[in-house]
N, C-alpha and C positions, 0 to 999 in steps of 0.2 A: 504494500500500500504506500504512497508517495505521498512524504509529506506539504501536506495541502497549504500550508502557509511557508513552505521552503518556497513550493512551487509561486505562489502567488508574488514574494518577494522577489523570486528569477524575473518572471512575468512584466511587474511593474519595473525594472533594472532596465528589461529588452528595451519597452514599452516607450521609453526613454531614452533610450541609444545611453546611458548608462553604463550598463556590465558589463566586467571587465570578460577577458578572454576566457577563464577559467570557468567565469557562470554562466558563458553562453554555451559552455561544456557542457554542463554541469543541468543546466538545461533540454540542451539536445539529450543526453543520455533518457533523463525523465520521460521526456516523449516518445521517444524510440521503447523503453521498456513499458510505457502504460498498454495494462494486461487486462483493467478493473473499469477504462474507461473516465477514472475521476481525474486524468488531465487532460482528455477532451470536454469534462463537463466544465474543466477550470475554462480552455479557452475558447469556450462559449458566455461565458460569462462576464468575460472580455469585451464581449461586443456590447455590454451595458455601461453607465457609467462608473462602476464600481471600483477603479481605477483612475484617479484623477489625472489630465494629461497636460505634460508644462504648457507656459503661454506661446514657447514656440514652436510647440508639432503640431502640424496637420492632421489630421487624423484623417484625412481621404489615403494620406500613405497607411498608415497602422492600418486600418481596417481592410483591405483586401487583403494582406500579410495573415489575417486572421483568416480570415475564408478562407484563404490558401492552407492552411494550416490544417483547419477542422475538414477540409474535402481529399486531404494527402492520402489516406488510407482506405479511402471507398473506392467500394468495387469500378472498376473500368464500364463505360458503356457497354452494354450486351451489342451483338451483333443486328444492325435494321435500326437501331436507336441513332437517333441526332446526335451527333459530336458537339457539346458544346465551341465556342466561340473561344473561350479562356483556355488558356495551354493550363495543365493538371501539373501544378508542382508538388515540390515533395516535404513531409514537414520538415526532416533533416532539412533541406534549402531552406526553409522559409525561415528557421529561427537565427539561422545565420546569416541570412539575408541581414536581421538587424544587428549583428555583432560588424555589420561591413567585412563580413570576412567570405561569406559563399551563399548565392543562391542559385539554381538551377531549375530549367522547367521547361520539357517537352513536349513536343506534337501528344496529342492523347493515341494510345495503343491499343488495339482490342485482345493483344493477346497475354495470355497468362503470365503471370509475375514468374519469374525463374528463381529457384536458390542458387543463390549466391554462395562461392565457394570463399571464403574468408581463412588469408594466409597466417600463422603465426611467426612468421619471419619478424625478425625488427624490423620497425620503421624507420620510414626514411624521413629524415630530414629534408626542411624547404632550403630552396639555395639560399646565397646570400650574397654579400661584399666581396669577392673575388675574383684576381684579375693577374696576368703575369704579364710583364709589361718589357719585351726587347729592345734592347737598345740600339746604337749605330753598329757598335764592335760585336754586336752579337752576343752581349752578356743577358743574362736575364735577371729580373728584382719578382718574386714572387709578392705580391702588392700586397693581399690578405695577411701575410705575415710579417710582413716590413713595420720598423718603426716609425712613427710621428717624425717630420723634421725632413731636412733635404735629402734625398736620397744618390743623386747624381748629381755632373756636370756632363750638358751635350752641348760643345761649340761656344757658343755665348749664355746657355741658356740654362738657368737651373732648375733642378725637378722635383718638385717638394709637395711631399704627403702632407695633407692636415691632419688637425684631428678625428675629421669628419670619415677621414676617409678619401678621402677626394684627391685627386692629382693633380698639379696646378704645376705650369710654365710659366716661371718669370720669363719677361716680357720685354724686364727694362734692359737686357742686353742690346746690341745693335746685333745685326741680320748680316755684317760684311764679312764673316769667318766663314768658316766650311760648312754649309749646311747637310746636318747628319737624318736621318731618319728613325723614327722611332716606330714600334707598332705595340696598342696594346690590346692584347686578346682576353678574353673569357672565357672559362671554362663552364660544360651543361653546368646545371644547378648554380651558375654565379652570373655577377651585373658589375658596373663599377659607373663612375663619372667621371668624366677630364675639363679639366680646362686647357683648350690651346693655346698656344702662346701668342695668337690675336686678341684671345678673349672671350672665345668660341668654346659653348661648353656642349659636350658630348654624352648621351648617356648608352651604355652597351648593354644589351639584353643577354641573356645567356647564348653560350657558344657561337662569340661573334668577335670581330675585330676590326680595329682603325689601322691604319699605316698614315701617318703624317710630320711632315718637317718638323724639325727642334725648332725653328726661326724659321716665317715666312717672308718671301724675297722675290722680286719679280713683278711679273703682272697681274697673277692670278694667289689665290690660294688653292691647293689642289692637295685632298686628300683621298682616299681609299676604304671601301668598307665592306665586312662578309658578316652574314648572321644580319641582326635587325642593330640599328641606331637610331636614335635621335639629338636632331642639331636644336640647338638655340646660338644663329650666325649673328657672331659681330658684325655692326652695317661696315661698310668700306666700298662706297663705290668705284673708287680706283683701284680697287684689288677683288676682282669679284672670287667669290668660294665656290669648288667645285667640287661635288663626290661621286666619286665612282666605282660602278656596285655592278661587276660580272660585263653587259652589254649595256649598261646605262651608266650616264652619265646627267647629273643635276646643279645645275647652273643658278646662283643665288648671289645677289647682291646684299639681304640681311634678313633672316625670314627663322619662322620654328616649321620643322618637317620632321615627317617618320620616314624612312626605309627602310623595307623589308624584303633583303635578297638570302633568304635561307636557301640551300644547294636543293633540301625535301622540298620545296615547295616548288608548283608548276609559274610562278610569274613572279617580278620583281615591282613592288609596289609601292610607290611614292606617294605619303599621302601628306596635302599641303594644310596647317593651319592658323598661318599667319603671315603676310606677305605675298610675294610673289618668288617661283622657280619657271625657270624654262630646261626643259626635258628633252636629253639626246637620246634615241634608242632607235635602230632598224632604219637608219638615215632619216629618220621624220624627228622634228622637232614640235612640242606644245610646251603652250604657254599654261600653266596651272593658278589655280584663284583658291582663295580659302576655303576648305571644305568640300576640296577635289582629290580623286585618287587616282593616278595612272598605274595602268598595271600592265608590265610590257611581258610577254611573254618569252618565255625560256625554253618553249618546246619547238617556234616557229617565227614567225614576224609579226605576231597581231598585237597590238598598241592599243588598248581600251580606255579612256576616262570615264570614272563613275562622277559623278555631283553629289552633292550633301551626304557625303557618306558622313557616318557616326563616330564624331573624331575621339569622344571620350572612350570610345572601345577600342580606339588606334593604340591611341598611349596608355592602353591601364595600364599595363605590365611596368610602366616607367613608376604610376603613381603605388604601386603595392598590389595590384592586383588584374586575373585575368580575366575580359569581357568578353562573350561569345552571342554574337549574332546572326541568328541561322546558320548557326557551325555543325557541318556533321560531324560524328564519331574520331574520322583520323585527324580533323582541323584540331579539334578539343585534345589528344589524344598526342599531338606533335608536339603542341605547346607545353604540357603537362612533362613526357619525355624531355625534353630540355630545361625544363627548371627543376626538377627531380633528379636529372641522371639516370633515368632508368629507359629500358628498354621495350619496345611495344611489339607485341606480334600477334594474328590474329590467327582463328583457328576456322577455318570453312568461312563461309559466307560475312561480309564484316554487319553485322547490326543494321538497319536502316536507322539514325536517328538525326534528330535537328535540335540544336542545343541553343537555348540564348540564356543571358544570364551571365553572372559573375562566379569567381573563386579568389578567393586571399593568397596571392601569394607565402603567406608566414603561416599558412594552413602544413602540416605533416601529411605524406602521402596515402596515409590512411584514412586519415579524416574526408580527402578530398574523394578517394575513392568510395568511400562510406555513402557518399551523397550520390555519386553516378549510379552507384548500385541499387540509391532509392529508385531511378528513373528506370530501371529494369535492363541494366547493363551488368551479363553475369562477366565475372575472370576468376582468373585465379592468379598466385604468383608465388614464381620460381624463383629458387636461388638470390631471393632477397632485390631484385632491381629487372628482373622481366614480368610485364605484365602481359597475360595470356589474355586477349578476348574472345570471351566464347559465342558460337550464334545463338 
């Protein structure tokens, strides 16, 4: 039996964007094991005023969270029935939806819930701050473990860790000595931030990399990128910025953009959200506006721009966490594999599914798959970092 006023205190915490991480745990577990019913009578009871809500929440947001919640565990529509309008989320999702750490919710399914094979293997850990950063001579500074304070000299320019974390190029050398090259990389399950030595601050997704000058010199600024980035370019229009990511090339005078040239993925994708880029790829050039996405293809020559694509889903992964909008199975599935480290392989037929929604990056790999497994996606997993999906 679950205690009714632990629960009611979780509840009002949620209710609130209050609770810390441990009582949105501490929460989900409750739900998941109610066997008696009295923590779906709790959050029915919810939807009265019986919980008083601060001056600043809405309660148009709370209250479908709540529907979502008490409709997570009903039967699926029979077959010949109307499909609701509403995607069937899950309550795992939904109570984490308000921790801002994971919610999830798919197409509704007529077919039977599947058991879940649930591994006892340790968990795995969410990535983090890690990055190993080459130098010109080909030395390496493993960044995650390096101390606060300057770490190198490249040319004129020196290269100093903060406290934060952060990698920063002093600036105030001049640019007329040997200019050397740096590159720094990311390993799956890590991200880092730079600032170049214009002032140009970079951020690196997991299993991705820059290559750029110590000192920039010339006409141009020109750097290099694999895996996803994003820029925040110092303006310079005497020195325009350029990066270049596989067969594209992105042309910026001072602007914030994503790329995303991962080698798994079929197209390399520009997505603009402030300023202007002009965009090289397959000998055509476009001009990009805020809220535009070029996506140039890697299997052939076709060059697509979308308009108002959803740019907070562009960068969650910069802001702490992953957005999926009408993502099938291996989009959800690649992402997850690179911030994890682990390995994906599928067994017969992959899943039909369409996933929209959020996960917390600082989510453990169990928790995350805890929740996909609400939406009726069986695995199993081996050897501690392959994840098997089953049909």
């Amino acid at each position: 039996m679950p205690d009714t006023e632990r629960l009611t205190y979780l509840l009002s915490r949620a209710r609130q964007r209050l609770a810390t991480d441990e009582e949105y745990t501490e929460l989900l577990d409750m739900i998941q094991a109610d066997d008696t019913g009295v923590v779906n009578a709790r959050l029915e009871a919810f939807h009265g005023p019986a919980i008083p809500s601060t001056e600043d929440e809405d309660p148009a947001v709370w209250q479908p969270v709540i529907a979502a919640i008490l409709a997570a565990d009903k039967p699926a529509p029979a077959p010949g029935r109307v499909v609701p309008l509403f995607w069937r989320w899950t309550a795992a999702a939904c109570v984490l939806l308000l921790a801002g750490t994971i919610y999830l919710w798919q197409r509704p399914s007529l077919a039977p819930v599947p058991q879940v094979v649930v591994s006892t293997t340790p968990d795995v850990a969410p990535g983090g701050n890690k990055a190993m950063l080459t130098l010109g001579d080909g030395s390496q500074i493993t960044l995650d473990s390096a101390g606060n304070g300057v770490l190198a000299q490249q040319g004129n320019s020196k290269i100093t860790k903060l406290a934060n974390g952060q990698l920063v190029y002093d600036a105030s050398g001049n640019s007329r000595g040997k200019i050397l090259y740096n590159t720094m990389s990311t390993p799956l399950g890590g991200q880092y931030k730079l600032v170049l030595p214009d002032g140009t601050t970079v951020w690196l997704n997991a299993g991705s990399s820059v290559t750029y000058p110590t000192a920039f010199a010339g006409a141009e600024r020109k750097v290099s990128v694999t895996g996803e980035a994003y820029f925040e370019v110092t303006k310079n229009p005497d020195m325009p910025f350029r990066v270049t990511a596989n067969n594209t090339t992105v042309e910026v005078l001072g602007t914030h953009f994503n790329i995303n040239a991962y080698k798994d993925e079929t197209s390399i994708n520009t997505t603009l959200l402030e300023g202007a880029v002009r965009l090289h790829a397959h000998n055509r050039q476009l001009l990009l506006k805020p809220g535009q996405q070029a996506r140039v293809s890697v299997l052939n020559t076709d060059v697509h721009v979308a308009d108002n694509v959803d740019l907070s889903s562009i960068v969650a992964w910069k802001e702490g966490y992953f957005s999926f909008n009408d993502a099938d199975l291996p989009t959800v599935m690649r992402q997850l594999a690179r911030w994890y480290n682990v390995e994906v392989t599928y067994e017969g037929e992959i899943p039909d599914r369409v996933f929209s929604g959020e996960i917390g990056r600082s989510l453990s790999l169990s928790q995350v798959l805890k929740g996909l497994s609400r939406t009726r996606i069986k695995y199993r997993i081996e050897d501690g970092r392959r994840i098997i999906i089953q049909p």
